[in-house]
Structures are given as C-alpha cells and as structure tokens.
N, C-alpha and C positions, 0 to 999 in steps of 0.2 A: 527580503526573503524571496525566493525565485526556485518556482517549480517546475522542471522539465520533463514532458512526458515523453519514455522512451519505450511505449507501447506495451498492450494488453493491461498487466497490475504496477509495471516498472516505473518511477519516475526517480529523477537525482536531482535534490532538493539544496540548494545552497542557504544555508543559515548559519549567521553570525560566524562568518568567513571558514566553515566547514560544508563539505559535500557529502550528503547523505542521499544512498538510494537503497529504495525499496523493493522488494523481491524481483531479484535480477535474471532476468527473463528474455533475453535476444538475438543471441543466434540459432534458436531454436523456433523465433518468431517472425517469418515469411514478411508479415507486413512490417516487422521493422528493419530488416534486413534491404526491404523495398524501396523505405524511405530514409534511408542512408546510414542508420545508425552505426555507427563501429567500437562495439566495448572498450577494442585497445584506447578509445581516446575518451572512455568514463572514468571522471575522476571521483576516488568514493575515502572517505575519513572514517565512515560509521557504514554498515550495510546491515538495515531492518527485514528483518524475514517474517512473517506473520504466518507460515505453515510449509508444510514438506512438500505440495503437489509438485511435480517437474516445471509446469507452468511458473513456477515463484522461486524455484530453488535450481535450477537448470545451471545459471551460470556463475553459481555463490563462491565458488572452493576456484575459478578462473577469477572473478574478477579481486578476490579477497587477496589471494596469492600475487595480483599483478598490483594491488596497492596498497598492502598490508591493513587493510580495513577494518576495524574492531566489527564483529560480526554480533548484535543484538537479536537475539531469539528466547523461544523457547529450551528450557533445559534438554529434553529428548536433541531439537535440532544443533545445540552448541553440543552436545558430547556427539553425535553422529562428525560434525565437523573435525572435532579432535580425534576421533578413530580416524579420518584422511588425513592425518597429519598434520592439522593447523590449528593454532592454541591463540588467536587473540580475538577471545570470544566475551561475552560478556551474559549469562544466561538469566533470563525474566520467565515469570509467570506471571498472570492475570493477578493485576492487582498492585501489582510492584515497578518500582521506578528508579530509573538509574540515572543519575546527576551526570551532565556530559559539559566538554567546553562551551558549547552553544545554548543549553540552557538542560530541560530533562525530556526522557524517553520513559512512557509509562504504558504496559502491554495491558492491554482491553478485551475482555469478552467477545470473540468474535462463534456465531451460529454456523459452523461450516465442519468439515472431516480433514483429517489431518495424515497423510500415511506418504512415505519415500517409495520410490517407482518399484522398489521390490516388496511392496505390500506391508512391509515392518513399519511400527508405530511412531508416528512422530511427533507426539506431545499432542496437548491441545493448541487447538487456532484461537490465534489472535488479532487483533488491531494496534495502533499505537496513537495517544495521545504524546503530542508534540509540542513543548514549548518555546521559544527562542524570540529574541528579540520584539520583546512584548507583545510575542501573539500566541496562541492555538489552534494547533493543526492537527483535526480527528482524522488518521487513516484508517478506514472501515475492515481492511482487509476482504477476502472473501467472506462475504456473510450472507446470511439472511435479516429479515426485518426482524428487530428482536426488543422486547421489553428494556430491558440494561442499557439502552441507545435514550433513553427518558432521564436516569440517573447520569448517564455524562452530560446530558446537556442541562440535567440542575446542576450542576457542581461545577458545569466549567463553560466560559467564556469562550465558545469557540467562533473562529476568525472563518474557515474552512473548514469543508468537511469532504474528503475524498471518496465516494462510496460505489460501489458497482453497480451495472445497468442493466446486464445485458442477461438478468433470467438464468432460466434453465439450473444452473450452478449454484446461483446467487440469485439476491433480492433482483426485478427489474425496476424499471422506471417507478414505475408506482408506487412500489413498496419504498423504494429511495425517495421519493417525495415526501412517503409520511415520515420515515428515518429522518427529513431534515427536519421535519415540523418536530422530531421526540428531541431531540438536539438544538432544538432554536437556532440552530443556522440556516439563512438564507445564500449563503456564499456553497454552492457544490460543484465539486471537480469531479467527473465520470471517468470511472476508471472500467477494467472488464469486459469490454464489450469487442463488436465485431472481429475477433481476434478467430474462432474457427463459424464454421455451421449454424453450430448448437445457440453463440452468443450473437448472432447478426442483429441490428437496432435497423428501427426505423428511423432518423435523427430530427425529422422537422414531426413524427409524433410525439418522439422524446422532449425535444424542447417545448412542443406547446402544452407538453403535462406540467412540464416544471413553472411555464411565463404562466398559465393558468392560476396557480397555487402562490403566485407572487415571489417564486428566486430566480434564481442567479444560474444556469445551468451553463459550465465552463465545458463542450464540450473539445477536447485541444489535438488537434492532431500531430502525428508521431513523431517528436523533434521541434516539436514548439512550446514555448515556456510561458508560464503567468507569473505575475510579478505578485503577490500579499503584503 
C-alpha cells in the first residue's frame, strides 16, 4: 500500500493494485504546480471527495473525465457532479460503506462546513475510513478535534491516520496529537497545511509536539510517497 502526497489535502493512494486519490486539488495549488506535479500523469480508479470547498473539489469533474474514476462522496457532491454531466459516481453518507475491488470505503463524521464556490450546499463533510490489504487507513478530512474520532478508534484497527495541521481551518498540531491518542494510532500523515497564509506550520515545532507524545509524524513533501 503506497501514499503519495500531491499537496495541500490531495494524495493518490495505490492499494490492492487500484489508485485512489483524494480530494483533487492541483492546478489551482501554486506549491504543487512548483514541485512538478502534472494531473495529466494522475492515475485515479476511485476519487474520494470528503466536501465541496474549491480547495478539495477544484479538479474532480477534469481528473474524473480524463480517467473515468468512480467518484465516492457525499450524496449533495455525486448529484452536483451528475448535473456536469458525469454519471460514475457512487454516493455515501456518514455511516455507510461501499465494498470496492480493493477492499471498502466507509465515510466518517468529519467537524468542518461543506458549500461549492457558489455558496450552494453540498451535503455534509466527511472523512473516510479505508480498508485494503489488511490494513486501515483514517482519512480525517478537513476537520476539527471531535469526540466521534474516540469511537473509530474503539472499533477499528487503524494502521494510519491522515489528519490536518495546519489551524486556522482545521484542527492544528495539538489538537491532531490528541485526535491520534482518540484513535490509538501512533502512525500520522499531516495533511493541510502550508498550502496559503492562514495554514503556514512551524515543522521542527510540529514534530516535537508529536516526538513528545510518542508518534510517528509523517510530514511528506509534495510528490513524495510512504509506503504502509
């Protein structure tokens, strides 16, 4: 299982020989454009959307179109997609779990606001719990620290847990320290962060929050992958 992070919330995720990415976010994102990413050469089988900001949904209806991608979301984000004319959606709400070649996709309580660049609703925010080749992988989505992060991590074995850093938006560092401790994972991949102004990290106070509290803090820069 191999995660590559292609900057701000985006990574494409190879498991059990499918490619899966997560809210597709890159020509619109300076620092990935920087560090050489080019959509045209993302390859996507599945594309997980956890909410409508432009930040997560920018380049959904390009990269879906250029690789006919079953697009998992929320109900609101799969029917908006099918008003643009693209029907291989597959719609979740919190709570519910879709069986896939790789193993399943189950959308999670995520603490965040949910709306498309012209202010219209787009379902509630999520996360996704990920299973495939005998592991679990928590994508936090945009969130805040949130009680319901305590019940996934009694219920499920998780391997990773992917969760935002960078404030403002989202939980920061701190709060994501305790989010792994609600989750019992020591394995975290930082997602969200330095991407504008408002999310700038400090990275050597970030990681002595996390070496302090005893994990694992994966922070990966843009076009570089971890293996799980």
């Amino acid at each position: 299982m191999d995660f590559k992070y292609l900057g701000h919330a985006c990574f494409q995720a190879t498991i059990g020989g499918k490619n899966i990415v997560f809210d597709p976010f890159i020509r619109g994102n300076d620092l990935a454009i920087a560090a050489g990413i080019n959509i045209d050469e993302v390859k996507a089988d599945y594309i997980l959307v956890s909410h409508g900001h432009s930040d997560h949904v920018d380049d959904l209806l390009y990269l879906a179109e250029k690789t006919n991608a079953t697009i998992i979301s929320s109900w609101e984000i799969c029917q908006w997609v099918v008003k643009q004319g693209y029907s291989n959606i597959h719609p979740l709400n919190v709570g519910g779990t879709k069986l896939v070649e790789f193993g399943s996709v189950k959308m999670t309580y995520a603490l965040h606001s949910s709306s498309f660049s012209d202010g219209s609703y787009a379902g509630i925010p999520g996360g996704f719990l990920i299973t495939g080749e005998g592991k679990t992988i928590y994508y936090a989505g945009d969130t805040a620290l949130n009680s319901d992060m305590k019940l996934i991590g009694e219920y499920n074995n998780i391997d990773h847990a992917i969760l935002p850093i960078g404030g403002n938006f989202t939980m920061d560092s701190n709060d994501a320290s305790i989010a792994a401790d609600f989750l019992k994972c020591k394995n975290i991949i930082a997602m969200h962060f330095d991407t504008y102004g408002f999310i700038k990290i400090d990275h050597n106070l970030v990681k002595q929050i996390f070496t302090q509290s005893g994990k694992n803090l994966h922070i990966l820069k843009i076009g570089e992958s971890i293996a799980i």
